[in-house]
C-alpha beads as a LAMMPS data file, in Angstrom:
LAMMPS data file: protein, C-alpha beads

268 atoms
267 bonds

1 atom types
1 bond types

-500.0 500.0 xlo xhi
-500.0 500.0 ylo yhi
-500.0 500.0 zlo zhi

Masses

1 110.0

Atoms # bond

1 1 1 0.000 0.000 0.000
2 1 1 3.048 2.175 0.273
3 1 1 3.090 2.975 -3.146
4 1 1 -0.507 3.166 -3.489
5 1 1 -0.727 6.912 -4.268
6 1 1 -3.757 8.488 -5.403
7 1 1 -2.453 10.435 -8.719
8 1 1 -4.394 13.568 -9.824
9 1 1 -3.058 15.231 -12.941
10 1 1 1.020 15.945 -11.878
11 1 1 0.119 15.530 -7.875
12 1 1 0.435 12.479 -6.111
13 1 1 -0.860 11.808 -2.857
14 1 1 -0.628 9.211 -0.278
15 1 1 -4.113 9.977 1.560
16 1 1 -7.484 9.355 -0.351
17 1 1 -9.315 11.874 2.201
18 1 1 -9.782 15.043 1.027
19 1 1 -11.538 17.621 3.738
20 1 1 -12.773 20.936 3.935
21 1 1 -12.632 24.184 6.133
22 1 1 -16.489 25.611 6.487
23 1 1 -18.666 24.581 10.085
24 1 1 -16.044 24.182 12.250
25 1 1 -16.845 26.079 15.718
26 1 1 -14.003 27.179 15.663
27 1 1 -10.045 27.573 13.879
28 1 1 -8.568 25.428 16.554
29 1 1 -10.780 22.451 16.094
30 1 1 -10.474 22.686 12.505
31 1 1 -6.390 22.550 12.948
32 1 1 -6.893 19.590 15.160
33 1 1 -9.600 17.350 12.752
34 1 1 -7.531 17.939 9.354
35 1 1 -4.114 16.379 11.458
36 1 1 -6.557 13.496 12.282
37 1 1 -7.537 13.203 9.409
38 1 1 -4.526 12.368 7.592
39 1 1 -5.425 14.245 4.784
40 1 1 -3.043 16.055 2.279
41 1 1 -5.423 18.382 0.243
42 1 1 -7.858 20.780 1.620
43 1 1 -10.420 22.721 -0.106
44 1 1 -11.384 25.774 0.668
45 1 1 -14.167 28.310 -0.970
46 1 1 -12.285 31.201 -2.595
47 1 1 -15.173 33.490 -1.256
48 1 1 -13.971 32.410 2.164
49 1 1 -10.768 33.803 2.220
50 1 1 -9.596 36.992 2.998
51 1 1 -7.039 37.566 0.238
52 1 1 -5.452 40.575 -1.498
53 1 1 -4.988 40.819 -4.944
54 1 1 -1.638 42.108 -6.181
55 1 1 -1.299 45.535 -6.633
56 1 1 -3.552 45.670 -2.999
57 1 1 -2.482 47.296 -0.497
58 1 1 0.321 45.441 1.226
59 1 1 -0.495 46.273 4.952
60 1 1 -0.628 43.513 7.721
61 1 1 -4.306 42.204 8.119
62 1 1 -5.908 43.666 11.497
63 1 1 -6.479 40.616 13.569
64 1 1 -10.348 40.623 13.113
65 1 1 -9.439 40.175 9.309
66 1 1 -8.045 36.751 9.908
67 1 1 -7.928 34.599 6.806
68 1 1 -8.771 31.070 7.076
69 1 1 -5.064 30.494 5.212
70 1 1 -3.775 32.012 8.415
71 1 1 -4.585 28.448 9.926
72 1 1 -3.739 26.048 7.194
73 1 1 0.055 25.386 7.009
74 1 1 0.419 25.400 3.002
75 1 1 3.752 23.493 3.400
76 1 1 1.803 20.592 4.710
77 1 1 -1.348 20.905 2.609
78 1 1 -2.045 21.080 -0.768
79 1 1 -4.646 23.773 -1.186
80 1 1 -7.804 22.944 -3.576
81 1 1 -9.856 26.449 -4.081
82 1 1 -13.168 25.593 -4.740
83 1 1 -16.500 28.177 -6.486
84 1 1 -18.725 27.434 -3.756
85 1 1 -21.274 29.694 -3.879
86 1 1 -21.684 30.452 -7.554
87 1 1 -24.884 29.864 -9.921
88 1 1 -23.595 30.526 -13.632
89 1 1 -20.596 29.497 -15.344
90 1 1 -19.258 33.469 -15.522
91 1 1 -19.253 33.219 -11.558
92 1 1 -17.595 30.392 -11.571
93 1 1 -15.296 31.337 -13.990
94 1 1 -14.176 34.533 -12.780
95 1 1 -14.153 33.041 -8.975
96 1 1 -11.341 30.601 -10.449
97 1 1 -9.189 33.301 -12.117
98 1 1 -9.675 35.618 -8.749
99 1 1 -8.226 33.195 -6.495
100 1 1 -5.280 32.446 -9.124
101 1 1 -4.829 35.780 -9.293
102 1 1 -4.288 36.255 -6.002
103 1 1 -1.967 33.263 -5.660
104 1 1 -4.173 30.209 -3.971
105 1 1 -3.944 27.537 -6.846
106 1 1 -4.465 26.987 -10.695
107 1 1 -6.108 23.655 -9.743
108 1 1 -9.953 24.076 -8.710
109 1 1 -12.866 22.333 -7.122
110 1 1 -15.461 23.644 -9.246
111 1 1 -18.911 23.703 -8.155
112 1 1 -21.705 25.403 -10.283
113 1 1 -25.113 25.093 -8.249
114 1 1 -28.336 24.754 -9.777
115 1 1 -30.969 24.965 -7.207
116 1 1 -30.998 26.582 -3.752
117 1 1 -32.763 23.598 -1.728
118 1 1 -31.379 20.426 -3.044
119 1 1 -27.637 22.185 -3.966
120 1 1 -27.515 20.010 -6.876
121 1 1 -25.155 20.872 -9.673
122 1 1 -26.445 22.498 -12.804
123 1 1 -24.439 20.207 -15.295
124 1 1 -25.062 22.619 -18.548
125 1 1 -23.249 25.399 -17.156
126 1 1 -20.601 22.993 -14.967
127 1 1 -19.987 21.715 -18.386
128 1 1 -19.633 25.098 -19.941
129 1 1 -17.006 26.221 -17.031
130 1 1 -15.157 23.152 -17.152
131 1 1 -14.442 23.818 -20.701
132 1 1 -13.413 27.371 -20.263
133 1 1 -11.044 26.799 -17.806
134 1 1 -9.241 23.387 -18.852
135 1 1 -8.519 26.141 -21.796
136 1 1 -7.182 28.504 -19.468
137 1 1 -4.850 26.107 -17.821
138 1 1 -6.801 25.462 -14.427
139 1 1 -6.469 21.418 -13.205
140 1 1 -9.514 21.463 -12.796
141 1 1 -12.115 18.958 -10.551
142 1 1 -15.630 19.543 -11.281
143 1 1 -18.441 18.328 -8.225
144 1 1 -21.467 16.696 -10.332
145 1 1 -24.620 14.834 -10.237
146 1 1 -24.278 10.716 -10.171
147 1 1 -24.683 10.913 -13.884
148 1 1 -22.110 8.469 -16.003
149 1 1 -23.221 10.673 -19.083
150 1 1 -21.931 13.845 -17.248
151 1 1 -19.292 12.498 -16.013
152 1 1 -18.064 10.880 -19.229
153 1 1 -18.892 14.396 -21.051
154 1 1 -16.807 16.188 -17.770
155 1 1 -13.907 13.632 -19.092
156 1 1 -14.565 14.769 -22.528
157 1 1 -13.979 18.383 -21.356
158 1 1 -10.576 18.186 -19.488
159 1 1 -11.759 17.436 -16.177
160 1 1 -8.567 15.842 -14.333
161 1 1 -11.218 14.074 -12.207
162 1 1 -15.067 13.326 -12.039
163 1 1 -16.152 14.226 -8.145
164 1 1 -20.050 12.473 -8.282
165 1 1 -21.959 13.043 -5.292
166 1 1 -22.624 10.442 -3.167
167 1 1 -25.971 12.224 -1.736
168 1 1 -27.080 15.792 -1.450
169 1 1 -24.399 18.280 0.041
170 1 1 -24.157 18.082 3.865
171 1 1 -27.172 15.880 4.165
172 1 1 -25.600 12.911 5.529
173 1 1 -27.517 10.344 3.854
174 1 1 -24.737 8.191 2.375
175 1 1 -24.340 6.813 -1.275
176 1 1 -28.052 6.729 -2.244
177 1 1 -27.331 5.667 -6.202
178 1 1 -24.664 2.488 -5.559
179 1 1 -25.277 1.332 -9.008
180 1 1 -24.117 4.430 -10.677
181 1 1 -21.291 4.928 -8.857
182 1 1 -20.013 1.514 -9.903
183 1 1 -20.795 2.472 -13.691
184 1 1 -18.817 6.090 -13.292
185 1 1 -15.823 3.586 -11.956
186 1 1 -15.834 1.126 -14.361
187 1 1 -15.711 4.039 -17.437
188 1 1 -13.956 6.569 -16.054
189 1 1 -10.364 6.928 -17.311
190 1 1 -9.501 10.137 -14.642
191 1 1 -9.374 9.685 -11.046
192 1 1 -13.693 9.129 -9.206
193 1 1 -13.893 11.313 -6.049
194 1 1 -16.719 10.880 -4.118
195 1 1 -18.058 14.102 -3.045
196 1 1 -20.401 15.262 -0.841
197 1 1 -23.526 13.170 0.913
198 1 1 -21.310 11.571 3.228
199 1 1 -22.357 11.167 7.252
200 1 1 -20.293 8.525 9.193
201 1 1 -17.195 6.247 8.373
202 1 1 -19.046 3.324 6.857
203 1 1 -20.090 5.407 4.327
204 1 1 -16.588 6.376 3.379
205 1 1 -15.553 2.740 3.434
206 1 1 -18.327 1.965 1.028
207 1 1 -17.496 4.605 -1.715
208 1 1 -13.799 3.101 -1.384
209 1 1 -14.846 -0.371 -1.951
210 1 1 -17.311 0.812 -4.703
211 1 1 -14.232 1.695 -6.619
212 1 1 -13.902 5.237 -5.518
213 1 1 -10.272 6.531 -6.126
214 1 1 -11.120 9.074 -2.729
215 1 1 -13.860 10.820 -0.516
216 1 1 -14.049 14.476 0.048
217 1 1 -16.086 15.383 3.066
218 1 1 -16.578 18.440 5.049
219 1 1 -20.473 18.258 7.171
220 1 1 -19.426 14.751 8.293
221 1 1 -16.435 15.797 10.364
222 1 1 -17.075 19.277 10.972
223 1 1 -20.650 18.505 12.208
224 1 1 -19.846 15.722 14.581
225 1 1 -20.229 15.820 17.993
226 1 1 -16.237 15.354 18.531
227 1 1 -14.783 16.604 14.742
228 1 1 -11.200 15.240 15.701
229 1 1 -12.320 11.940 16.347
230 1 1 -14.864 11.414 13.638
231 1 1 -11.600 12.944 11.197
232 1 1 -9.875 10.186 12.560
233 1 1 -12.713 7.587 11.765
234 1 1 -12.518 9.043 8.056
235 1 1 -9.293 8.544 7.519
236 1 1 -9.289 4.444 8.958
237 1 1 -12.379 4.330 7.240
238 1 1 -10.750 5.624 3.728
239 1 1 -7.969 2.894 4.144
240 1 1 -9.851 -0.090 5.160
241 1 1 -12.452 0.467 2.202
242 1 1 -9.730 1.183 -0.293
243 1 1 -7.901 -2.301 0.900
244 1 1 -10.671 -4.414 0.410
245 1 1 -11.112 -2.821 -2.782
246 1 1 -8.342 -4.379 -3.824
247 1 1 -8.348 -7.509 -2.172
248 1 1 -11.718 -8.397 -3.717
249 1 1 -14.923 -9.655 -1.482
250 1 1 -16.024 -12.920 -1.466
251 1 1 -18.955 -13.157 -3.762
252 1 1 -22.715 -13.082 -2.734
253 1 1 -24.906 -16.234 -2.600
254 1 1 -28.052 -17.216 -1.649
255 1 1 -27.236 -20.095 0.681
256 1 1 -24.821 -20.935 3.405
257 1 1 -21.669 -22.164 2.081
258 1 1 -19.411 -23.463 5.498
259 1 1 -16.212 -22.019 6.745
260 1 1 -15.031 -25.288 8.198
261 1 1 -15.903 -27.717 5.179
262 1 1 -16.882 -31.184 6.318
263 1 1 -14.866 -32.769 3.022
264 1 1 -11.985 -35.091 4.209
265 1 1 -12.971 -35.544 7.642
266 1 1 -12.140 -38.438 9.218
267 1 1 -15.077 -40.610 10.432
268 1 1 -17.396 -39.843 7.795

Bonds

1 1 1 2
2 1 2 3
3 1 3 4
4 1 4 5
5 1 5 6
6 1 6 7
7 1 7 8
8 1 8 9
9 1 9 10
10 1 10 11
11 1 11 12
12 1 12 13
13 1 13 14
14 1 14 15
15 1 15 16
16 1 16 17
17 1 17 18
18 1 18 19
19 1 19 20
20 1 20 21
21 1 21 22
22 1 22 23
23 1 23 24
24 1 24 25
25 1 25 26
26 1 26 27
27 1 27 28
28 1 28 29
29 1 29 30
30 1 30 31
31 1 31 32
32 1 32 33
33 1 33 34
34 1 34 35
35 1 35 36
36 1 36 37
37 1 37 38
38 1 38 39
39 1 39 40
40 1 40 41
41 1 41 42
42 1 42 43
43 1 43 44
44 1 44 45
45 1 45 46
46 1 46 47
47 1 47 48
48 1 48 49
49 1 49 50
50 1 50 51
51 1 51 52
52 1 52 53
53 1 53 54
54 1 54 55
55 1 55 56
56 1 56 57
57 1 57 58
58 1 58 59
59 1 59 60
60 1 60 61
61 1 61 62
62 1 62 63
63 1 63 64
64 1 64 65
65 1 65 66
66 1 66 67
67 1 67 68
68 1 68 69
69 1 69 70
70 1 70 71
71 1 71 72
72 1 72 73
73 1 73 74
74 1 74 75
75 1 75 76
76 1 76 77
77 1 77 78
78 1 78 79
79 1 79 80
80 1 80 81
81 1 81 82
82 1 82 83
83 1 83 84
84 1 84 85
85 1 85 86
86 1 86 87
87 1 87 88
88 1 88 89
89 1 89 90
90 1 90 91
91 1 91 92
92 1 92 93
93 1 93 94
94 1 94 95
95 1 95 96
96 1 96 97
97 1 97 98
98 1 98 99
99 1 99 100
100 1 100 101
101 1 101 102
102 1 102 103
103 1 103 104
104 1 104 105
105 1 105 106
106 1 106 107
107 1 107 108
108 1 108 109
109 1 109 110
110 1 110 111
111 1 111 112
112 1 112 113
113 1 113 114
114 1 114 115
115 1 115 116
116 1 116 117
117 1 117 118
118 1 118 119
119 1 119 120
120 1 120 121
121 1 121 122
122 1 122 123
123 1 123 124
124 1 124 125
125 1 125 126
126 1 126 127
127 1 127 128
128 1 128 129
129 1 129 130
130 1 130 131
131 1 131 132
132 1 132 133
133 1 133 134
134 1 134 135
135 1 135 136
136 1 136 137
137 1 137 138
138 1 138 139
139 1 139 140
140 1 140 141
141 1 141 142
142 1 142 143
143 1 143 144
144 1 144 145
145 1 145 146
146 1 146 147
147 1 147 148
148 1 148 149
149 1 149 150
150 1 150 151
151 1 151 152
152 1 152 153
153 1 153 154
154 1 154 155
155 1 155 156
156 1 156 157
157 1 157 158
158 1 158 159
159 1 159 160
160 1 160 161
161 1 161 162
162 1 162 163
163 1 163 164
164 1 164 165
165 1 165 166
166 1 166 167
167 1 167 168
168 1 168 169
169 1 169 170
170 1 170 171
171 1 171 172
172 1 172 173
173 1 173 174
174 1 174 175
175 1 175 176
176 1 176 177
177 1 177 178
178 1 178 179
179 1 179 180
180 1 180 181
181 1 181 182
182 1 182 183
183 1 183 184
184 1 184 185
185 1 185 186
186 1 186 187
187 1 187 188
188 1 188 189
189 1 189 190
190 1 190 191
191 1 191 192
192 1 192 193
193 1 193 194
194 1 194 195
195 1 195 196
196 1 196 197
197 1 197 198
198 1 198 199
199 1 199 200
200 1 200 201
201 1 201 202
202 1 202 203
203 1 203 204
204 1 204 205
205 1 205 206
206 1 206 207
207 1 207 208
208 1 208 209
209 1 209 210
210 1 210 211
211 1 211 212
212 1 212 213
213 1 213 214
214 1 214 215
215 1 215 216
216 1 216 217
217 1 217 218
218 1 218 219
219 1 219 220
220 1 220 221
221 1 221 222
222 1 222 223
223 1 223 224
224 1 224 225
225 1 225 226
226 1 226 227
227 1 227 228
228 1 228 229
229 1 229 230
230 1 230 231
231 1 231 232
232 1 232 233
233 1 233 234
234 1 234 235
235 1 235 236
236 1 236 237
237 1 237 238
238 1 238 239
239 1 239 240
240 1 240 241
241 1 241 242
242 1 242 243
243 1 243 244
244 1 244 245
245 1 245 246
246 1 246 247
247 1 247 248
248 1 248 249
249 1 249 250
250 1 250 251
251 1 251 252
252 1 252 253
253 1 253 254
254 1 254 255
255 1 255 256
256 1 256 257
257 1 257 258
258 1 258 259
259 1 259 260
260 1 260 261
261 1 261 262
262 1 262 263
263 1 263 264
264 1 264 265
265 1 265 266
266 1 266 267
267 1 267 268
């Protein structure tokens, strides 16, 4: 398993777990849950961050102006901006080139939402930003329905992976659509990330053994009652479902087929 990196465009990375920065009560906790977690990339919403274009005025930030960068050590992390936040494909667009701009990444999470309620992507214009900015140069990682036509078309695009969700964002509800996750995996020729849906380990261990290449979560360990130790449950959770991924289950059946088998005993 040592050399059992997960490879994303020219990044390789020895944790599956990808985690987030919004919820947390409070800076110190989040610190705390992303070292449990054992993650190596974090995402974080461009809109989020307190940052200063250059050519801005170069004076220290007042203390009440605390960025959340000011609490994620960048030499241990690989920072993923994401477009949270943003309806259209210009939004999302121009949130991507303001947060390269100001120096955060040319890789991006992008996230184009279609609906309010339900947060579900709006594929059109996901597919219409994706485009755009694989032109532009961005790596970039676009968060979609559990469509296998989307995703392939996302593939078509540029996309350096597909991130499906597993259920609605922060709902907790787990993988509701099994099947197509299975069908994304078995087409998909760039990295499958499950994102978002996710509310307790076992539901990270079955995306990995689905075939998943990784899980991003925020809700699930930001939300907990104790964040640290559910980050820590992620990331066991991550590895154990990605080994018996490839170890390979037994298969189903119908009847009872004995551990101990009774051929070759003596007496009989």
């Amino acid at each position: 398993m040592n050399s059992d990196n997960l490879i994303i465009a020219d990044k390789s990375f020895s944790s599956r777990l990808i985690v987030g920065t919004g919820k947390y009560a409070s800076a110190a906790v989040m610190v705390r849950a992303h070292e449990a977690s054992g993650a190596e990339m974090i995402t974080v919403a461009v809109r989020r961050v307190n940052i200063a274009l250059p050519g801005a005025a170069g004076a220290p930030r007042a203390p009440k102006d605390a960025s959340l960068l000011d609490y994620i050590d960048t030499s241990k992390y690989f920072l993923l901006p994401n477009t949270a936040g943003c309806y259209t494909a210009d939004e999302a667009i121009r949130t991507a080139r303001l947060g390269r701009e100001a120096g955060l990444s040319h890789w991006e999470k992008l996230e184009v939402i279609g609906d309010e309620r339900t947060l579900f992507p709006d594929t059109e214009q996901l597919l219409e930003a994706t485009r755009v900015l694989v032109r532009e140069g961005f790596v970039v990682l676009p968060y979609t329905n559990d469509d296998p036509i989307v995703c392939r078309k996302l593939e078509d695009a540029g996309a350096a992976a597909v991130m499906p969700l597993g259920a609605p964002i922060g709902s907790g509800l787990g993988i509701q659509n099994v099947n197509n996750i299975r069908i994304i995996r078995e087409f998909a020729r760039v990295p499958l990330i499950v994102d978002a849906g996710v509310g307790t380990a076992s539901d990270a261990a079955l995306a990995m053994e689905l075939g998943a290449d990784g899980v991003l979560m925020n809700t699930a360990i930001a939300g907990a009652q104790d964040p640290v130790a559910m980050a820590e449950s992620m990331k066991l959770a991550v590895r154990a479902g990605r080994l018996a991924c490839l170890a390979g289950r037994i298969p189903r059946k119908l009847y009872a087929n004995a551990s101990s088998p009774i051929e070759g005993l003596v007496g009989r």
